[in-house]
C-alpha positions as CSV (number, residue, x, y, z in Angstrom):
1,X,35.3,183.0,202.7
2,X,32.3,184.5,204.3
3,X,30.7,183.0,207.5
4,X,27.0,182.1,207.7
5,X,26.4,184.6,204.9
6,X,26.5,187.5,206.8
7,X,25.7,190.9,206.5
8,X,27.5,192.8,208.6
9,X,30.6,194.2,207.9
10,X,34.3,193.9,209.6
11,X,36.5,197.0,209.7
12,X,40.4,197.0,210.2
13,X,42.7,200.5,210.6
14,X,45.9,201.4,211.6
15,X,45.5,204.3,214.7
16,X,49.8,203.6,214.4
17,X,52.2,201.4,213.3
18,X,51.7,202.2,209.5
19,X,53.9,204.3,207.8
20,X,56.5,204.5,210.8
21,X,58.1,202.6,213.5
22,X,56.4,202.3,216.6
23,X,53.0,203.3,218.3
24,X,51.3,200.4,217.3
25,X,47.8,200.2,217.5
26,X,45.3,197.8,215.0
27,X,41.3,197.7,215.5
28,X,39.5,195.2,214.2
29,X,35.7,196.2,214.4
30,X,32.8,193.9,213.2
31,X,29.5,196.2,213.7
32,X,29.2,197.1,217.4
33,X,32.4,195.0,218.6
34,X,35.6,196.6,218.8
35,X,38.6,194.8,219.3
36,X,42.3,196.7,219.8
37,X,46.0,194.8,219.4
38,X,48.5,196.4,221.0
39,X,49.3,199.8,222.6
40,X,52.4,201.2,222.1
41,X,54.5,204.4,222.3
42,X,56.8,206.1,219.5
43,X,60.1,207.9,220.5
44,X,59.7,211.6,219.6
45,X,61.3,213.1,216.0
46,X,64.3,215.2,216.2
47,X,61.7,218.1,215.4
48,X,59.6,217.5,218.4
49,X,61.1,219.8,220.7
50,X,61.5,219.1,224.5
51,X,58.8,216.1,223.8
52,X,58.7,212.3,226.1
53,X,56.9,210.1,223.9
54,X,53.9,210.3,221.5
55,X,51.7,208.0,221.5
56,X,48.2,207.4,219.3
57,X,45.3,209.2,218.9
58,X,42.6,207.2,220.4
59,X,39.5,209.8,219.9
60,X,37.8,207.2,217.8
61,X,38.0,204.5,220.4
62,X,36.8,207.0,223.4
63,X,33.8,207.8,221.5
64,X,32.9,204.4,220.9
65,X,34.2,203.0,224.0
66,X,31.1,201.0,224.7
67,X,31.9,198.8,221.4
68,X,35.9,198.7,222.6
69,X,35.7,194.3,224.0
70,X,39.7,194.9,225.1
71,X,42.9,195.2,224.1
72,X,45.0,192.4,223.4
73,X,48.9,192.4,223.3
74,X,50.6,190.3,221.4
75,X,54.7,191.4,223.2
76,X,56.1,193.1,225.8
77,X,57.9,195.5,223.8
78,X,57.6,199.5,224.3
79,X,56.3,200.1,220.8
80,X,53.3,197.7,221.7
81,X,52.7,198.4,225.5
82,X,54.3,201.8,226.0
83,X,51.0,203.8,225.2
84,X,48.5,201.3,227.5
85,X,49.5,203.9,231.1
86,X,48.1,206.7,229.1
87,X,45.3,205.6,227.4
88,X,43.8,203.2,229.9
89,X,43.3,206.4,231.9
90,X,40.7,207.3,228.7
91,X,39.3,203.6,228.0
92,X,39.1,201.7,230.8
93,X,38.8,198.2,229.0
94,X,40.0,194.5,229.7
95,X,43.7,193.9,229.0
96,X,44.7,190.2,227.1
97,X,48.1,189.8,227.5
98,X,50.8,186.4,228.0
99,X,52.6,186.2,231.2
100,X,55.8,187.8,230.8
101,X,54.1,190.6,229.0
102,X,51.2,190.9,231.5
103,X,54.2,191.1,233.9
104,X,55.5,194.4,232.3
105,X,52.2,195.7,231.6
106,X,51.3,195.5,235.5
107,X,54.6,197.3,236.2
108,X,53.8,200.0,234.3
109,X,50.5,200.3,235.3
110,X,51.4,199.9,239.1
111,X,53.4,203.0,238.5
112,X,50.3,205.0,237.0
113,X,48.6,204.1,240.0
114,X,46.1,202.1,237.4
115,X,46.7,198.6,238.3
116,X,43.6,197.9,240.5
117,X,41.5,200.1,238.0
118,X,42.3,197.7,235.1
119,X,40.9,194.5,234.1
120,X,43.8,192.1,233.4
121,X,43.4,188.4,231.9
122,X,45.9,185.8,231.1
123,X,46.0,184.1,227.7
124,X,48.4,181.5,226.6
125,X,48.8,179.7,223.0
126,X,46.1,177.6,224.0
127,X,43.6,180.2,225.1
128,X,40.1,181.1,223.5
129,X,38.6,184.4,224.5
130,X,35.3,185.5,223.6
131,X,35.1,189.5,222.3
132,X,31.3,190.6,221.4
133,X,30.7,188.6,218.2
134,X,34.4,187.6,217.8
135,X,37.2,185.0,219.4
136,X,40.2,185.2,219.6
137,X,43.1,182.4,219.5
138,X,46.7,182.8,219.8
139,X,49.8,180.9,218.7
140,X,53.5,181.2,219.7
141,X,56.3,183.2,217.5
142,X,59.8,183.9,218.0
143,X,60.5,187.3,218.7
144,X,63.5,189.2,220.8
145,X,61.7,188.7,224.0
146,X,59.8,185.9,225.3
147,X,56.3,185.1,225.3
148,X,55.5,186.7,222.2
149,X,52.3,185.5,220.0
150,X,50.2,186.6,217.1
151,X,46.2,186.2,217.2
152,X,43.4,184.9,215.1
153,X,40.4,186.7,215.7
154,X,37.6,184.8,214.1
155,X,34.7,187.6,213.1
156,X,31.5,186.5,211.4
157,X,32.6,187.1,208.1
158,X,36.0,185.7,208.3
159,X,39.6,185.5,210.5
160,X,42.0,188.0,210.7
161,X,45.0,186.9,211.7
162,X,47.9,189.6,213.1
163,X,51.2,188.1,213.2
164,X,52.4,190.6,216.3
165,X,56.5,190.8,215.3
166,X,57.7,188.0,214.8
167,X,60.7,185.6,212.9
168,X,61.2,182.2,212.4
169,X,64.0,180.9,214.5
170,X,64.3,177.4,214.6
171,X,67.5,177.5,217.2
172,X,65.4,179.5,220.1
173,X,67.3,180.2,223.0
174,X,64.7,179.6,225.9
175,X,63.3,176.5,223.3
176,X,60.3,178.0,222.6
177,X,59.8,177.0,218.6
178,X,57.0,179.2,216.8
179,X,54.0,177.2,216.4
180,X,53.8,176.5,212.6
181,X,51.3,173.6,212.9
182,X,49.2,175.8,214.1
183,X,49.4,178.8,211.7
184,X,49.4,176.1,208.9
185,X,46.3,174.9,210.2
186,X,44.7,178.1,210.7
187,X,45.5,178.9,207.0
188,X,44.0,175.6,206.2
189,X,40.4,176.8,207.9
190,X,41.1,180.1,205.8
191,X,41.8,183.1,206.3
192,X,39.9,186.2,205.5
193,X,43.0,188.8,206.4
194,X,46.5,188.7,207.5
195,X,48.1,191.7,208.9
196,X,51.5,191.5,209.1
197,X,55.2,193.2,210.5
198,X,57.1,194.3,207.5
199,X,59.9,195.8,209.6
200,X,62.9,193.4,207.6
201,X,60.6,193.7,204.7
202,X,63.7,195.0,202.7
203,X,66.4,192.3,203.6
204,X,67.1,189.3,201.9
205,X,67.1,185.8,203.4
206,X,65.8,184.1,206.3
207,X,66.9,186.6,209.9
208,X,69.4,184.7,211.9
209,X,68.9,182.8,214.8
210,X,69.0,184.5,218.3
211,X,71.8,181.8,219.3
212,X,74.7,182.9,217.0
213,X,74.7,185.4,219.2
214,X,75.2,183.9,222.0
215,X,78.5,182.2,220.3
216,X,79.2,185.6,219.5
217,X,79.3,187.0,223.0
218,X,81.1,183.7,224.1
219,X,84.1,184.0,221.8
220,X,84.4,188.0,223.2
221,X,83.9,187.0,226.9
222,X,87.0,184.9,226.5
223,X,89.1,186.9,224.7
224,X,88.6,189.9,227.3
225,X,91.0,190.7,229.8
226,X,89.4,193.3,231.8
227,X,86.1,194.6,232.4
228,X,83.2,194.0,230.0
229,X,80.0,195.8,229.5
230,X,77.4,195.1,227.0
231,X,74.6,197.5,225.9
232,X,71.4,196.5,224.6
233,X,67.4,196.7,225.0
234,X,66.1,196.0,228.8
235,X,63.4,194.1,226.9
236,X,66.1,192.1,225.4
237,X,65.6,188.8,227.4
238,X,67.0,186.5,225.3
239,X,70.3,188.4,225.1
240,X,70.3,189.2,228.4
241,X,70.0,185.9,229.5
242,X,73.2,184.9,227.0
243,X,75.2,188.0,229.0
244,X,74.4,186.0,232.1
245,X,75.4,182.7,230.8
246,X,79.3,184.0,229.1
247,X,79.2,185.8,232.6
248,X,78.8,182.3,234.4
249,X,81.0,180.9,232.1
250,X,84.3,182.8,232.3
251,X,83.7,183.2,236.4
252,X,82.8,186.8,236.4
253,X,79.5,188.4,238.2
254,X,77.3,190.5,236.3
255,X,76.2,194.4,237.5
256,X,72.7,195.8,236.1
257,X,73.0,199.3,235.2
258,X,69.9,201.6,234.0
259,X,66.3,201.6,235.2
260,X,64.6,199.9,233.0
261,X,66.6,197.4,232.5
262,X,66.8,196.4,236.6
263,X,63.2,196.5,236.2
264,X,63.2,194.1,233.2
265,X,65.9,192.0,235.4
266,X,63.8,191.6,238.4
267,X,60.1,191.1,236.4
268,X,61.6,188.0,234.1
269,X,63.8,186.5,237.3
270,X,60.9,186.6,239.1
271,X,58.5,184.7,236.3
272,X,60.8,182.4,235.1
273,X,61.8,183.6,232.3
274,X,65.5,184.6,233.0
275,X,67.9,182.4,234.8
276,X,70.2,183.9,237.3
277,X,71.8,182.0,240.0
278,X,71.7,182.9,243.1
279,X,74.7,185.0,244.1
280,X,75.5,185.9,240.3
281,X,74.1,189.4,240.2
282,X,76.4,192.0,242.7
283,X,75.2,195.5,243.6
284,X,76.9,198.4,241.4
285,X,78.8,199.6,244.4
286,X,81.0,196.5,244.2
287,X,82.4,196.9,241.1
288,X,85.2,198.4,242.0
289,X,86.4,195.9,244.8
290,X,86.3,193.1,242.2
291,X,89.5,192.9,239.9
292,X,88.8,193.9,236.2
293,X,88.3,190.6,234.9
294,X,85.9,189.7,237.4
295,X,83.2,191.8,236.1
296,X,80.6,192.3,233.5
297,X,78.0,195.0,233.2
298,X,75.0,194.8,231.6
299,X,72.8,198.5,230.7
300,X,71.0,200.2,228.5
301,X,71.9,202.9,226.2
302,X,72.8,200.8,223.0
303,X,70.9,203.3,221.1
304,X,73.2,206.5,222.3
305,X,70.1,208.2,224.5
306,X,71.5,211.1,226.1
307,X,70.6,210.0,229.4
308,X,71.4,206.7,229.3
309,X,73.8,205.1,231.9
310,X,76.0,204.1,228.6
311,X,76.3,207.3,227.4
312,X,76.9,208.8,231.3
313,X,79.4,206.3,231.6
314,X,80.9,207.2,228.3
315,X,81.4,211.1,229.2
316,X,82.4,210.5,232.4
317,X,79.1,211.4,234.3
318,X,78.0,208.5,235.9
319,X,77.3,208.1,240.1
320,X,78.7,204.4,239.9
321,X,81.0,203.6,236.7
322,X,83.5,205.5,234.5
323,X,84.9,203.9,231.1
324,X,88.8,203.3,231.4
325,X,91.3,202.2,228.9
326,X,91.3,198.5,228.5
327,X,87.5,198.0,228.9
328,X,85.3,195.9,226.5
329,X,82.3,197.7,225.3
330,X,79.5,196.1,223.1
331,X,76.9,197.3,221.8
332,X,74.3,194.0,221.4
333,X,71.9,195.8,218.9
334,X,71.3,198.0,216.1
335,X,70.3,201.4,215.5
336,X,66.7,202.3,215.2
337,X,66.2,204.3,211.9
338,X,67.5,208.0,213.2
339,X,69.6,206.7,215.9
340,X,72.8,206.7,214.1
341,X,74.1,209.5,214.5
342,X,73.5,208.9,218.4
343,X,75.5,205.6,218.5
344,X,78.2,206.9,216.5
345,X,79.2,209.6,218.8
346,X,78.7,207.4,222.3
347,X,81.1,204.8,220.2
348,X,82.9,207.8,219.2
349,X,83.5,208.9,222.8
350,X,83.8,205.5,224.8
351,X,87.0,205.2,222.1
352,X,88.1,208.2,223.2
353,X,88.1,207.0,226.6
354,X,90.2,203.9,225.7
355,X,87.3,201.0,225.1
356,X,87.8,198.5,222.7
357,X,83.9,198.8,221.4
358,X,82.1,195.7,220.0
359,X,79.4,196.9,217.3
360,X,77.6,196.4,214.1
361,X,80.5,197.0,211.7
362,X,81.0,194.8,208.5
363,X,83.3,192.7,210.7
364,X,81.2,192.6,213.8
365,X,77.6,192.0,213.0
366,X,77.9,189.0,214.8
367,X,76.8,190.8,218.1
368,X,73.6,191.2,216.7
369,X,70.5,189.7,215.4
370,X,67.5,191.0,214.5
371,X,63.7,190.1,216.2
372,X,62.0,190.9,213.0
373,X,61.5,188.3,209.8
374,X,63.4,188.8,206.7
375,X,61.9,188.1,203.2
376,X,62.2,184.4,203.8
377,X,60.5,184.5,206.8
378,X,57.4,186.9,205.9
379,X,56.9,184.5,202.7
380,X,57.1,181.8,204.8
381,X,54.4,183.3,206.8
382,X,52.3,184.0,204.0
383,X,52.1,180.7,202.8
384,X,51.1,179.3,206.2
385,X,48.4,181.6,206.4
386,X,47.2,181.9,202.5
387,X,44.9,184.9,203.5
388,X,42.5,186.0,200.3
389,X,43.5,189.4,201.4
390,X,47.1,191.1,202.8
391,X,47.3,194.5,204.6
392,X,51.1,195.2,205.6
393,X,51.7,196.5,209.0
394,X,54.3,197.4,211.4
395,X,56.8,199.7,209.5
396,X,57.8,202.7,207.1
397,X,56.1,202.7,203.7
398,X,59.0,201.7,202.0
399,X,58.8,198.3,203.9
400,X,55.4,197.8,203.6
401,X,55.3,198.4,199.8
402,X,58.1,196.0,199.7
403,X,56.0,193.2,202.0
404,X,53.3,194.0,199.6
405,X,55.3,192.9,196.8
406,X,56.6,189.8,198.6
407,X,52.9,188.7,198.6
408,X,52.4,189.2,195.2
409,X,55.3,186.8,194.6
410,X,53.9,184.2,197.0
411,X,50.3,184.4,194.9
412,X,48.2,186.9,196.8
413,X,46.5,189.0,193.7
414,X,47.7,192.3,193.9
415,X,44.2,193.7,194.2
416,X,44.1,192.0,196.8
417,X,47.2,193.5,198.6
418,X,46.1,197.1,200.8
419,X,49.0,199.6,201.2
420,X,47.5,201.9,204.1
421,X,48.4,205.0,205.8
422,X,47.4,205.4,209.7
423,X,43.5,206.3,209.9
424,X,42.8,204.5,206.3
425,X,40.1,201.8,206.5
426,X,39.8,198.4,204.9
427,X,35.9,197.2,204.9
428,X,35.0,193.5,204.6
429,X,31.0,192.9,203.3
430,X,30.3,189.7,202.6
431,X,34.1,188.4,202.4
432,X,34.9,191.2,199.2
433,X,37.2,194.4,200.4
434,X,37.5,197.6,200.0
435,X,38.6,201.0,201.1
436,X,36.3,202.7,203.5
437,X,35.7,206.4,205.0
438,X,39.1,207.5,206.7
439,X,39.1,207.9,210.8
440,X,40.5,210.5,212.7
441,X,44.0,209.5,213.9
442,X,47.3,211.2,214.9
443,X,50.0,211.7,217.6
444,X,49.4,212.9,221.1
445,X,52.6,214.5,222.2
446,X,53.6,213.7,225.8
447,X,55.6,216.4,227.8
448,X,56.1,215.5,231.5
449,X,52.9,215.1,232.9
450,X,51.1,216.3,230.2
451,X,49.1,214.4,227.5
452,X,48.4,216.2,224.5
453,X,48.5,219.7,225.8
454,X,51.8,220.5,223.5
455,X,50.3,220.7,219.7
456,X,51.5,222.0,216.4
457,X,51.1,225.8,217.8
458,X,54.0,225.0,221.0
459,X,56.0,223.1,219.0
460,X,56.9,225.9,216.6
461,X,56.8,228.4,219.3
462,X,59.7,226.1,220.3
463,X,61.6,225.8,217.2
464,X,61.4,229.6,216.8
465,X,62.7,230.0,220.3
466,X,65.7,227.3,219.3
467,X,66.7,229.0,216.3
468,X,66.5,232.8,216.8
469,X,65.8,233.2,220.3
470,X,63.7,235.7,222.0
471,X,63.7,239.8,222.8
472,X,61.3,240.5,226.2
473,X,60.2,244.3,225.7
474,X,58.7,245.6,229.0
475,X,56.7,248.8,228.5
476,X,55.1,250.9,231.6
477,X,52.2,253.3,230.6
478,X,50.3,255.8,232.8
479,X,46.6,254.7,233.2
480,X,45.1,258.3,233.0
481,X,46.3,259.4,229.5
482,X,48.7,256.2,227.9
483,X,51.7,257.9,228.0
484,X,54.7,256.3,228.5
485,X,56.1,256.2,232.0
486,X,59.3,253.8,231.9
487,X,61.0,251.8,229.4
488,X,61.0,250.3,226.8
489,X,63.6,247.4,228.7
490,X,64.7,245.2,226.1
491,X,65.8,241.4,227.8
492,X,66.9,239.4,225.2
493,X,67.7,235.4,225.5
494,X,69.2,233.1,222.4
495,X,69.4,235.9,220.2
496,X,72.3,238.6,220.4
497,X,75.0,238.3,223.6
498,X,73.8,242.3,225.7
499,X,77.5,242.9,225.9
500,X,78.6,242.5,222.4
501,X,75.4,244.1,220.6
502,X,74.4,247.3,222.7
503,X,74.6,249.7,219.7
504,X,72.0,247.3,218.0
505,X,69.7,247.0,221.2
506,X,69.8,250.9,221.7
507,X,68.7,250.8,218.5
508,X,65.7,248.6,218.8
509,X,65.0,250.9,221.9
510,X,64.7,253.6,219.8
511,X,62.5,251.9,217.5
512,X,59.8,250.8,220.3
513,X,59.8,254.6,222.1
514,X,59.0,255.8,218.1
515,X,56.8,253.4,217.9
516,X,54.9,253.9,221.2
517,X,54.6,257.3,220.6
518,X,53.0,257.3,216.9
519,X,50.2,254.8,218.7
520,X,49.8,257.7,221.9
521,X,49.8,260.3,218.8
522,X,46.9,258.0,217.2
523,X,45.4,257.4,219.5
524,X,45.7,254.0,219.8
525,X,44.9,252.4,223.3
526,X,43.6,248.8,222.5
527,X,46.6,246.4,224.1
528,X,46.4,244.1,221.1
529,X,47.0,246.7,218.9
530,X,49.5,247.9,220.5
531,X,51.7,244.9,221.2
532,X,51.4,244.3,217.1
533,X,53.0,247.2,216.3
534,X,55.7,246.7,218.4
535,X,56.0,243.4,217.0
536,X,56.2,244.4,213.9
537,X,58.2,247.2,213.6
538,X,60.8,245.9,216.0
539,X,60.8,242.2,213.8
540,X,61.0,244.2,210.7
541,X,64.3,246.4,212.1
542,X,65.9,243.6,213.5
543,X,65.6,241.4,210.6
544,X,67.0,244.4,208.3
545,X,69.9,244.6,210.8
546,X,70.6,240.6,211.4
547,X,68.3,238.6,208.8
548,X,67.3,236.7,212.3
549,X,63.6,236.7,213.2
550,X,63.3,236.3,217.2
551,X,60.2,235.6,219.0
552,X,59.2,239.0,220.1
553,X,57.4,238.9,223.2
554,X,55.9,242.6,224.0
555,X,54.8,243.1,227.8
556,X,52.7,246.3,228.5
557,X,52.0,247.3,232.3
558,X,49.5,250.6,233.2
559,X,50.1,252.3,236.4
């Protein structure tokens, strides 16, 4: 397996994407060349507090940015090209990326004011690019959205090949068919590595084909006798373009709702990717001077975000559209692991406003199809590719152990097989693996216009602020001899209603003016000090009185 017996030595890690969904981010580094697929974002936890997005940690890349050759994207999905606004402002490197997905890139970037800055080259399935002492060739997969590919990046000592997300749909519905001659043939050559998505790791079967759905959608156009509105992805361009053909079909016009998916809208009509006839699309404002049956509206929101225009429209908050009895609502997806209990209660409330909802129940899992291969399809994969050696990627570790077994069962020797956490390193000498030194990796929290300036520290400060609230005491001493002058005020926010609890606050009162004096008594001047005994005496009283611990913030003014 090795090339020209070299003695260098290839390096692939996971800055994301392993052990979770989202935030992807692979290097593949052969001595001083660095080569990155994908960038992507990651939807905060439920336990990061007041947080946009978290992307990866890139510290290794920026302090070896002179090795980094590019980045090359394999989709245009926000787990793979969300991050690319943030970090590009840190590595300023070429971007590889197919049309449509160049297409979204540059809208993103355009918005970062970062589009002139970056380098940005075309590829196709037929391109070759040189990186340092690597190349890189591509070949087409199906995928939810259009223009999706994987890569075979030839080093010195062998090809990696990384599958982007992918499934094998032989039914496509813009006709693009994965190219399986050409993965056959690059497994022929050999293959060194393959890194591949394990999202469906867990599900039985080959995933079904994109076009069922449209049937799906079809049969419910038809059978709908007043307005119909279907929430999915905006990067959804395959469904979206079956929402426009049953709209076409049963002589109603369609109405874009939500940001990003206008955006989407407008970027794939405008490549070539979506068809919309001229005159099909109408403005949201005229959705109410067409009769019920007349309309369809397509918006994001199938995953229950708070601020969605599907949810707005659910609780009766939306500037252009309310939900009224007799509506059709479907919801074209399925919940992201942690997003149920979102989607239940947006269904839960559009039935309350007197929808019929469309979504993945036992009955109605028609509306839906996954992007991502099933067990049939990833060892179909694997035996187009016969890599010596397998690293899983692209999902929780309960996926990728279960991809890792699925190459065991198609041949690959299970030493063979490397099960990896984010930051863990696979080395390649000489064609032979094995794990390396660890590298520095992470999240970086996004808050609003900051990038990494909210950290472990803040986010508690938050979740203690959420629970238990806070008490503000405001103490006034005189500068000549540190007696007290005024106060202590006690403000308190999140923790006890004033009105309801003034015995308990005179109390605390109490507890800062004994408190204040002792310190005068001792002598004690040094602020620190003496904002940590009012700390702790007043956390220790309150939590005797309540068994709540608020933040205490003490102020102390001299005058």
């Amino acid at each position: 397996m090795s090339r020209n017996n070299s003695r260098g030595k290839c390096t692939i890690f996971a800055l994301g994407g392993l052990d979770e969904i989202g935030k992807n981010m692979y290097v593949i580094q052969y001595d001083n060349d660095i080569v990155v697929v994908d960038s992507g974002l990651m939807f905060p936890e439920d336990e990061m507090l007041g947080i946009d997005v978290v992307i990866p940690d890139v510290s290794y890349l920026v302090e070896n940015k002179d090795k980094v050759r590019g980045i090359i994207i394999t989709h245009g999905h926000e787990d793979h090209i969300g991050g690319l606004p943030y970090i590009l402002r840190q590595l300023n490197v070429p971007i590889y990326a197919t049309k449509l997905t160049m297409g979204l890139i540059e809208h993103k970037l355009r918005e970062a004011h970062l589009l002139n800055e970056t380098k940005r080259i075309l590829v196709s399935s037929k391109s070759e690019i040189r990186l340092g002492s690597m190349t890189a060739t591509f070949f087409k997969t199906n995928h939810s959205i259009p223009d999706s590919v994987g890569v075979c990046i030839d080093t010195p000592d062998g090809a990696v090949v990384h599958t982007g997300d992918f499934k094998f749909d032989m039914n496509p519905v813009n006709g693009q068919e994965a190219e399986l001659h050409k993965m056959a043939a690059i497994g022929k050559k050999g293959v060194l590595c393959l890194l591949s998505d394990s999202t469906n790791a867990e599900k039985p079967g080959f995933t079904g084909s994109e076009s069922s759905v449209g049937e799906a959608l079809h049969d419910v156009f038809r059978k709908s006798k007043q307005r119909i509105i279907v929430a999915t992805f905006a990067s959804n361009v395959h469904r979206i373009q079956q929402v426009v053909e049953a709209t076409i079909a049963t002589g109603r016009k369609l109405a874009v709702m939500g940001r990003s998916m206008v955006n989407v809208v407008n970027i794939s009509t405008e490549l070539g990717y979506l068809n919309v006839p001229d005159g099909l699309i109408i403005d949201p404002d005229e959705i109410g001077r067409l009769p019920a049956h007349k309309v369809t509206v397509i918006s994001t929101g199938s995953q229950g975000e708070p601020m969605s225009a599907l949810t707005r429209m659910a609780h009766g908050t939306h500037r252009k559209i309310d939900i009224v009895p007799g509506d059709t609502v479907v919801l074209a997806s399925h919940p992201i692991p942690g997003n149920e209990k979102y989607v239940a209660k947006v269904v839960d409330q559009l039935f309350r406003a007197g929808a019929e909802v469309i979504y993945n129940t036992a009955a109605q899992q028609n509306v839906h199809v996954s992007g991502h291969g099933s067990q049939e399809d990833l060892k179909l994969m694997l035996n187009l590719i016969k890599p010596k050696y397998f690293i899983p990627i692209h999902g929780e570790y309960r996926m990728l152990r279960a991809h890792g077994q699925l190459a065991e069962s198609v041949g690959i020797r299970p030493e063979n097989v490397f099960i990896c956490d984010n930051g863990d390193t696979v080395e390649f000498v000489n064609g032979r693996a094995r794990y390396g030194a660890k590298v520095a990796t992470g999240n970086i929290l996004i808050d609003g216009l900051g990038v990494g300036d909210v950290g472990n520290i803040v986010l508690r400060d938050r979740k203690l602020l959420s629970q238990d609230g806070i008490l503000v005491v405001v103490v006034t001493l005189s500068k000549q001899n540190g007696t007290v002058l005024s106060g202590p005020d006690i403000i308190s926010r999140g923790f006890v209603y004033v009105r309801e609890s003034e015995k308990l606050l005179d109390e605390a009162n109490r507890i800062v003016t004994q408190t204040m004096e002792r310190c005068v008594r001792d002598q004690v001047s040094e602020w620190s000090s003496l904002k940590t005994s009012i700390r702790d005496s007043l956390s220790r009283f309150l939590y005797d009185r309540t068994r709540r611990r608020p933040m205490i913030l003490p102020i102390i003014m001299e005058v």
